[in-house]
N, C-alpha and C positions, 0 to 999 in steps of 0.2 A: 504493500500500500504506500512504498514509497512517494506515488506522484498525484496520491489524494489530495484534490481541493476543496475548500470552502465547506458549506453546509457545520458551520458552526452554531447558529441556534439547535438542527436538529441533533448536532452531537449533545449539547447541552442538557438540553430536554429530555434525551437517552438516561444522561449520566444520572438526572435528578429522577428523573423513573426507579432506576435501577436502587437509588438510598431511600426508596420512601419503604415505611416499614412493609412487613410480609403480612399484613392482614387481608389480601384482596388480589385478587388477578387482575394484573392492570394488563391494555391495550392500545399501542401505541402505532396511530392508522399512515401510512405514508404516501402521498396519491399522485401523482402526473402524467404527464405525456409521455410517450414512448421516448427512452434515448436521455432522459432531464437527467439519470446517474441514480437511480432506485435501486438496480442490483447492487451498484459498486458500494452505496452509503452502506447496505446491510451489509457485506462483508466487513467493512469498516467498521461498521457497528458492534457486530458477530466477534470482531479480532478484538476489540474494547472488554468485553463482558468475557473471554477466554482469560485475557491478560488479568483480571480481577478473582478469576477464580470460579467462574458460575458454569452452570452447566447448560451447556449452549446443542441448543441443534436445531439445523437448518434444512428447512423443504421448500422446494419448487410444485408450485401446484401442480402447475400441469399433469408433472412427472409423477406422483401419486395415485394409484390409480383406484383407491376404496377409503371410504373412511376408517375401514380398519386400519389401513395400513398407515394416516398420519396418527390413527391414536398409538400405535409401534413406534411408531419413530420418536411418538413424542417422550415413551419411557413407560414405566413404573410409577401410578398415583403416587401421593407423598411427597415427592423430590420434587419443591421449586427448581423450576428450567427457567431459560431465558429461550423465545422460539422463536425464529425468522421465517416467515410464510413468503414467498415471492411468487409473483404473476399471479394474484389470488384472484383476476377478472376472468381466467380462464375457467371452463364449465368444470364439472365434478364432485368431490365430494365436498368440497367447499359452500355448502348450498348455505348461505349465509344465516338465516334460521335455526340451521343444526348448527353450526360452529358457534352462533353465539351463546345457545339453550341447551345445546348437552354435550361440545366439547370444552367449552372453554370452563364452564360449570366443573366437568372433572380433574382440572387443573390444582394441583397445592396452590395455597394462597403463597404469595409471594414472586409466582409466576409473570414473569414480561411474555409477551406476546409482541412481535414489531411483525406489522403486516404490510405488504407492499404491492401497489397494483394502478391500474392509469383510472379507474374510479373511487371516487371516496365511499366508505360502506353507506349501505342505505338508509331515507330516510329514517326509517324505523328505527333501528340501530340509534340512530344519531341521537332521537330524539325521545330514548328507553330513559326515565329516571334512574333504574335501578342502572345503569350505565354513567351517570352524569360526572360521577367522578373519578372512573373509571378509564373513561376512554378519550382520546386523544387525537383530533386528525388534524394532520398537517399536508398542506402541496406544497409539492417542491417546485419551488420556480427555478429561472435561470440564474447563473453565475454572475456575479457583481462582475465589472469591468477588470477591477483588478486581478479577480479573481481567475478569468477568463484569460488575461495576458499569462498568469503564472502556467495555467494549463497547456496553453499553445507553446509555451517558453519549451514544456518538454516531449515536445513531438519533435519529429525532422523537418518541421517550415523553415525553409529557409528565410533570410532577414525582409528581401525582397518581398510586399505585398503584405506584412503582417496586419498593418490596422487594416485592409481590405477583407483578409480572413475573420477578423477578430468581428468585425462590423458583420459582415453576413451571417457569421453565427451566433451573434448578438446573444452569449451566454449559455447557448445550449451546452451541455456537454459532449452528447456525441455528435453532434456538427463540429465541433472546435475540434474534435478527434479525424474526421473527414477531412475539413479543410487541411490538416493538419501534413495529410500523408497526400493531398493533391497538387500535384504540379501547377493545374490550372490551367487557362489558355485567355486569349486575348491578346489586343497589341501592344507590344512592348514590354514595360515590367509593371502594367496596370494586371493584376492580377482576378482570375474571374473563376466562380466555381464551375468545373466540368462537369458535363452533363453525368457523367459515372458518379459525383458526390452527393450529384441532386437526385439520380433517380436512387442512390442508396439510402439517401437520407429519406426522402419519400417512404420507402419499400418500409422502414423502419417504424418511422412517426405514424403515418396517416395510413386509418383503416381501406378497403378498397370501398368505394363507393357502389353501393348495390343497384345502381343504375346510369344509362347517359347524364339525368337530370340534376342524380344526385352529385355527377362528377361534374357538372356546371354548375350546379349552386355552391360546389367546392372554391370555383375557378373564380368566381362573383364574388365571394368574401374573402379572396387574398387577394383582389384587387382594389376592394373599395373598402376603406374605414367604418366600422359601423355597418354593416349589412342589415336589412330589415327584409320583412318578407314585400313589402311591397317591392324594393329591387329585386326581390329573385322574380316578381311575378312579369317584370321585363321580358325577359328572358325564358322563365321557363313557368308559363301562367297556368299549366293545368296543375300542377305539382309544388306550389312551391309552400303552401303550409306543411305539405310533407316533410319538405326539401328541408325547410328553415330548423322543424323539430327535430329533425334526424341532426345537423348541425351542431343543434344548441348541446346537442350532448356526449358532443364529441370532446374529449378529453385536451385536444391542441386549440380547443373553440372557447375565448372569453365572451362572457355573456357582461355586456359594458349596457350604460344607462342608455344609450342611442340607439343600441342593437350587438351583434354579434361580428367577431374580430377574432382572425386567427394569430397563434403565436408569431411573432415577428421572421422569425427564420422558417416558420412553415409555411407564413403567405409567398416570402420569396424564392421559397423553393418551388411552390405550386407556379408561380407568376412565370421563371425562368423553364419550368421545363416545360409548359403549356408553350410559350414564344417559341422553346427549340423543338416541340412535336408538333404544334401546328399553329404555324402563324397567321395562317389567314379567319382561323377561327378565334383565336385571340384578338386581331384586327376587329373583326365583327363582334365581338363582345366589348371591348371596349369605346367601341362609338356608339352602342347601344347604350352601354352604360353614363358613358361622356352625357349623351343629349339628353337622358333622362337627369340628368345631375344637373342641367342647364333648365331643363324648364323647372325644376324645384327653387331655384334660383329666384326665377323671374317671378313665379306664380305665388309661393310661401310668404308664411309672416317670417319678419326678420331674423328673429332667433333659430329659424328652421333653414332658411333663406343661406345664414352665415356658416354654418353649418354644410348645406349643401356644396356651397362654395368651397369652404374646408377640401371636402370630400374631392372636390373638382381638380383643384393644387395637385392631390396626393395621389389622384392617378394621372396628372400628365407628367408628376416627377418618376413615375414608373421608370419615364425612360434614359432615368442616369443623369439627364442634363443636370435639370434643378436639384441637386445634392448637395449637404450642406449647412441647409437650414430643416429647421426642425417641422417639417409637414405632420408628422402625427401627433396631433393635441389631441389623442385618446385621453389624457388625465385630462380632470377639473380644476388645476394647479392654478391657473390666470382666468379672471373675467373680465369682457369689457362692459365698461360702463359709459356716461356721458360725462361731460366735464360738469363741478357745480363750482362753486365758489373755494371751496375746500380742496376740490381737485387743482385750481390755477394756481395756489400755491407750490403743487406738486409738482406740477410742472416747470415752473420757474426753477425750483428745488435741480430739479432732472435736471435742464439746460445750464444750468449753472457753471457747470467745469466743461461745458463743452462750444458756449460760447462767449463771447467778449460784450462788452457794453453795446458796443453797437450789434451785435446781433440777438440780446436780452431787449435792446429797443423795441428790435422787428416782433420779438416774439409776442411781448404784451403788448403791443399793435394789434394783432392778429388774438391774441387771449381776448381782448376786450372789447372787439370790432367783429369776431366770427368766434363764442365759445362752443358754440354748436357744433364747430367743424371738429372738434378736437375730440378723439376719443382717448380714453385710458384704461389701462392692463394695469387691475390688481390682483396682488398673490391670497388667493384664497388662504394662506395659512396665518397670512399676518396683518390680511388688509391694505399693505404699503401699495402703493403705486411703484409698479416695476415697467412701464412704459407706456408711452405716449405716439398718439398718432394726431397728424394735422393733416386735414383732406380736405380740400379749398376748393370752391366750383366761383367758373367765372361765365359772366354770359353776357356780360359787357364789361367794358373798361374803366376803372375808377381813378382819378388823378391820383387821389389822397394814397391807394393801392399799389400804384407804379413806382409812386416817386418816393416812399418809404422802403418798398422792400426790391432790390435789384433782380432777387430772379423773379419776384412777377414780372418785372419790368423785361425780363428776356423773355418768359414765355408770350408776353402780347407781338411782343417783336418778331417773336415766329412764326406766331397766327399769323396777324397781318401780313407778312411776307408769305405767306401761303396762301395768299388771296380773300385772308379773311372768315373769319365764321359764318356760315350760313344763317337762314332764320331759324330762330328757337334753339341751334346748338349752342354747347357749351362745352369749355376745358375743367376738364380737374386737374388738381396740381398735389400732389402728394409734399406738403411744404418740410416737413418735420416728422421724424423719426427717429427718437428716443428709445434707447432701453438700459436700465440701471447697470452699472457697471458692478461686475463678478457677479451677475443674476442667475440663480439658478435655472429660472424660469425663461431664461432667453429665448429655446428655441420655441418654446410654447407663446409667445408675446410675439416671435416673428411670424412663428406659423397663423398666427389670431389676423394679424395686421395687415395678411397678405392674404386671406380670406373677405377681410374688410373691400381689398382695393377688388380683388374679383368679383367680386360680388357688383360693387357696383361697376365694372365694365358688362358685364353679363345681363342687368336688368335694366340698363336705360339705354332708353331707344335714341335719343337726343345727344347723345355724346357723341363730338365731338374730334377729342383729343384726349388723352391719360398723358400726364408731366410725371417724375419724379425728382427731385434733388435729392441728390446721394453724395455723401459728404466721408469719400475714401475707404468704402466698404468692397471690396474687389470683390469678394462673392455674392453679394447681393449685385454688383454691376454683371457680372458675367450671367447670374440669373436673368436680369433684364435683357441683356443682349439674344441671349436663348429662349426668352418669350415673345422678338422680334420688336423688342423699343430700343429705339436707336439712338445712340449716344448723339446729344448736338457741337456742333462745332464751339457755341457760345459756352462760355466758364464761368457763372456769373458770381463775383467777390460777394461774400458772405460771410460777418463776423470771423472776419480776417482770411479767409481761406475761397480759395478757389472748388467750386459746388462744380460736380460732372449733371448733366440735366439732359433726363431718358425721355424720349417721347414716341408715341404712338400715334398714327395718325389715322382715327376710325372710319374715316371718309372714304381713302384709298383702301385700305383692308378690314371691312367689317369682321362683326361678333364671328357668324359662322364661316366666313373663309378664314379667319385666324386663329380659329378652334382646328378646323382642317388641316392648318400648316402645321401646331405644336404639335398634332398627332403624327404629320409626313415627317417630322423633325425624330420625334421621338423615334418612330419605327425604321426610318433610312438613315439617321443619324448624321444629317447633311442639312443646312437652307435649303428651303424651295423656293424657288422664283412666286411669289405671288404678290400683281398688282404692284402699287405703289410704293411698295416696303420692301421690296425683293433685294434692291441694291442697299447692302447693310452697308455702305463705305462712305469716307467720309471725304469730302474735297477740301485741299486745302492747301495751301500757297505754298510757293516754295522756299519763303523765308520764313511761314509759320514752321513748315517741313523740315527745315534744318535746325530751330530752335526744338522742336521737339527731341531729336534725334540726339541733339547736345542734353538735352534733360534728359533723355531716359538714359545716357551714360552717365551722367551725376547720381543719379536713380539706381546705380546698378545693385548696390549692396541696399536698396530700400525695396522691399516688393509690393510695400500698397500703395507707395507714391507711383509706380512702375505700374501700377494697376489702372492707373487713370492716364497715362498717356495719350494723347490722338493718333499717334502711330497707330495703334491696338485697333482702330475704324481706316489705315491706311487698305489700298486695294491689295500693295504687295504682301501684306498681310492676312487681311478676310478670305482670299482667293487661294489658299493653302491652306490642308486639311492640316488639323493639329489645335492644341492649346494654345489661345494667340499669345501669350505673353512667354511661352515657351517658345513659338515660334520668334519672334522678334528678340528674342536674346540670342536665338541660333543663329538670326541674321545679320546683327549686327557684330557676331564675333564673326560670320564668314567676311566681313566687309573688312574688321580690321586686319584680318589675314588676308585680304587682296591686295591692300597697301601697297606690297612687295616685299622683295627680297633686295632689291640694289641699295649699293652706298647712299644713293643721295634719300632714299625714298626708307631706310632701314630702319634712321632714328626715330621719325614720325611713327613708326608701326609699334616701336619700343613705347616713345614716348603715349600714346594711347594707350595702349596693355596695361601700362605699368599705373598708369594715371587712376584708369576708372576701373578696368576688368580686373584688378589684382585690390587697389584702393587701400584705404586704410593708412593711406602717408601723407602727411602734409608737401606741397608742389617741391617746397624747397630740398624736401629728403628724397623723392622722386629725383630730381637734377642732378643731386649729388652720388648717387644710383649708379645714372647713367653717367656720371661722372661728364658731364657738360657744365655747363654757365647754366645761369637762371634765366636769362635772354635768351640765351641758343634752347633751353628745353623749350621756356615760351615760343618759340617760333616753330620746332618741330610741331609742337601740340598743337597747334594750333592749324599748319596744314594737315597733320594725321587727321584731326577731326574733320576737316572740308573733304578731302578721299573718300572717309567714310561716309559723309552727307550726302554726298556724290552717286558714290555705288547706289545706296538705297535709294537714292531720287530717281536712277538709273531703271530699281528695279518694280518702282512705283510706276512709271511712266511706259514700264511695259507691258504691266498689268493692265493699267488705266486703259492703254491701246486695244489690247486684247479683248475687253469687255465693249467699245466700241465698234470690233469689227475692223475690217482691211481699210478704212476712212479715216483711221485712229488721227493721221496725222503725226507729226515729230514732235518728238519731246522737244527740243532745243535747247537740249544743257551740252555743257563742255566741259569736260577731263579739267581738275585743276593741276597746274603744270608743280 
């Protein structure tokens, strides 16, 4: 039992069983899902109670084949034992009635009983008085994080890929034991479970379903949060009060206040091996389910509404993109509420270390002029306010509004240069997003917020435009860039910091073609060309272009300031499959190794390398490095940096062409000498 983890309360509870006096046969019930470590505890158990001295013996149901034979095994009346029962769900002489009323009866008092099996005994049992103090059950859930890392630490994974295994098995134990000895597959050293660990893990965990329907209502609640029977009745409407109750009592199926939710690694496992045995059935089940989640949407009251929305997030991040952030707010940890007078404190409170006087101006501007727009995330456990949302609708121009806060003033300025709002639409502007700093609650407060903003792109017909200000969150900007809101060329200054500002434009790519696209995105895992929003890139000058180029080398040891680059919207960028900011650090190290090789052109290659790609020295300790002047390095560095401007303008300007067609026309740059 060397490489036993965790399950320290059930040891606990073992040991304190095992000292209570010998007046009673106590029963201690151990219940979960196939694979959660049932066998492995009771040997663990089993070797505790040897090492003390007691007299232990252990049966497998199955394996017994008469109720004579477990009262044999279990000894000679008189002698307290301690007894391990495993797989007690299987049929037999385990008929729970008899075990409780005339075997365990024949027991010396002082007798432990640890029983183990994927259901907990029945009601009846549960709720026998003469049992009340008696008997004991406990489920065993998953493996704490830490707990999980020490597990995997003693298999053969290699280092490559570990939090990707650790995540997909999200604490099971025999998944962490799978991933553990799988190689995997996937591009590069992004690590992905093999179809041979899903369908063992399956074969393992989940019973076989005793019909088509029943294996699609399977399919329906590892894909959607919360399952209720009216989604299964989508899909499968003759059968699904069947379907739902056969579910609810499945031993890998939580029954949560919304509806029913499979264990985290066995939705995933159902999700991936349905994609890799049939994807065009999985396609169709998920737009069935998509559109149904969109009219709940539009049609519900709001608390059902946000909700549905929820739901909506957490199957289009099905497909990898949006990772990250925390999509399942199965707990009731965060509520939102509206702002009242007591909340504008709160918020002031929040923004406080995160903005400057002049941007505490803009905020109680906005607290006192729109409290309505504002919502807040409290922590069910303490009350506190753990996050703030500002959701601002415009549908005309206000001076007082423009000329206070700089990025209204850039979103009108986009409108209007877009020919302006039609009648009756309107922009939203997502102003402000707050969340308390070392929040436990984070992903639950972002998952909440980003339910809020779907929600209403999905139920108003009148929109517009969707704005966000994002103020140096790289993951949340790569989220947006992958929900098709495209980063603006405009940076508008904002309590002292430059704000990246996402925008959609509903006009050119409505509600349903852009539901379309996340799904083409999701399943082919590439943009689609669709309408107005197809071309994700960003146009921009060629001395914006080399200032850029000179910042994201400054940038190079920062990766959220790197994160908001405009390179990252450049063509010679978007236009290559890859991670963009992985791709543009590949690019621009190929650029300083074009530099060259010759005498005149060598120092400038040094002087760059040495400057940004290595960093970490002041210019003047660089110089002396390279053993030059402080003049002579400034003058290398400073053509090395125009070569490299060069190349990449080079490689922008061939991209740009290419997307135009054989009319591209000439770049009209020149080789710096």
């Amino acid at each position: 039992m060397r490489r036993f983890v965790g399950r320290r309360a059930e040891l606990e509870q073992f040991r304190e069983m095992l000292d209570r006096p010998p007046d009673d046969v106590r029963v201690l019930a151990l219940h979960g899902p196939g694979g959660i470590g049932k066998t492995v505890l009771l040997r663990r158990l089993a070797l505790e109670a040897v090492q003390l001295g007691r007299h232990v013996v252990e049966v497998t149901a199955e394996r017994v084949g008469t109720a004579e034979a477990l009262a044999a095994a279990a000894g000679p009346a008189g002698e307290p034992l301690v007894l391990f029962v495993d797989t007690v769900e299987h049929p037999g002489p385990l008929d729970e009635d008899w075990f409780r009323e005339r075997f365990l009866t024949s027991l010396a008092p002082g007798s432990l009983v640890v029983l183990a099996g994927r259901q907990p005994p029945g009601l009846r049992w549960r709720t026998d008085p003469a049992w009340q103090d008696s008997l004991l059950v406990r489920r065993l859930g998953v493996l704490a994080h830490e707990e999980a890392v020490r597990m995997l630490a003693g298999t053969a994974a290699p280092a490559v890929g570990r939090r990707a295994r650790i995540a997909f098995a999200d604490g099971h134990p025999l998944a962490l034991r799978l991933v553990g000895e799988d190689s995997g597959h996937g591009p590069g050293e992004r690590w992905q479970p093999s179809p041979l660990v899903v369908g063992a893990l399956l074969r393992q965990v989940v019973d076989a379903p005793p019909s088509a329907e029943h294996r699609r209502g399977l399919e329906i609640c590892a894909h959607v949060p919360d399952t209720t029977e009216d989604m299964l009745r989508v899909l499968i409407p003759e059968r699904a009060y069947e379907v739902f109750d056969w579910l609810r009592c499945r031993p890998y199926v939580m029954t949560r206040r919304d509806g029913l939710c499979l264990l985290p690694v066995v939705a995933e496992a159902v999700e991936r091996d349905l994609r890799w045995r049939a994807p065009d059935s999985y396609l169709s089940m998920h737009k069935a389910v998509r559109a149904h989640l969109q009219e709940l949407v539009r049609h519900r009251p709001e608390p059902e509404s946000l909700r549905a929305a929820a739901a909506f997030n957490r199957v289009q991040a099905r497909g990898g993109r949006m990772v990250g952030l925390g999509w399942d707010d199965c707990d009731e940890s965060v509520h939102e509420t509206p702002c009242d007078a007591e909340g504008i404190r709160s918020v002031r409170e929040l923004a406080s270390g995160r903005l400057d006087a002049d941007g505490l101006t803009v905020l109680d501007f906005w607290l006192h002029r729109r409290p309505g727009s504002f919502r807040l995330y409290r922590s069910a456990a303490t009350g506190q306010v753990v996050g703030c949302l500002a959701l601002l609708r415009f549908g005309r121009w206000d001076a007082a509004e423009t000329g206070i806060d700089p990025v209204v003033a850039a979103v009108r300025d986009h409108v209007e240069g877009e020919a302006g709002p039609r009648a009756g639409q309107f922009a939203d502007l997502v102003r402000f997003m707050f969340v308390r700093q070392r929040c436990p609650e984070r992903p639950v407060v972002l998952s909440r917020m980003l339910a809020r903003l779907t929600r209403e792109v999905l139920s108003q017909d009148r929109l517009g435009w969707t704005f966000l200000a994002v103020d140096g969150d790289p993951r949340l900007s790569r989220l947006l860039e992958s929900a098709d809101f495209r980063r603006l060329p405009a940076q508008p200054l904002s309590a002292g910091r430059r704000l990246s500002l996402f925008a959609h434009d509903w006009r050119g790519v409505g509600v349903s073609e852009w539901a379309d696209l996340l799904d083409d995105r999701m399943f082919g895992g590439s943009p689609v060309a669709v309408g107005a929003s197809a071309a994700r890139t960003t146009v921009i000058s060629r001395a914006a272009f080399d200032a850029a180029v000179l910042d994201a080398l400054r940038a190079w040891h920062q990766p959220e300031r790197l994160a908001d680059n405009p390179l990252l919207q450049a063509a010679f960028v978007v236009r290559r499959a890859g991670e963009p900011e992985q791709l543009l650090r590949d690019l621009i190290v190929r650029a300083v190794e074009a530099i060259g090789e010759g005498p005149r052109v060598a120092w400038q290659r040094a002087a760059v390398r040495a400057t940004y790609l290595v960093g970490g020295r002041p210019q003047q300790a660089v110089a002396r490095e390279l053993s030059v002047s402080f003049s002579t390095y400034r003058r290398h560095l400073k053509r090395g940096v125009e070569r490299v401007c060069w190349y990449l303008w080079e490689q922008e300007m061939t991209h740009v062409a290419l997307s135009r067609g054989p009319s591209g026309g000439d770049s009209g740059v020149k080789a710096p000498g």
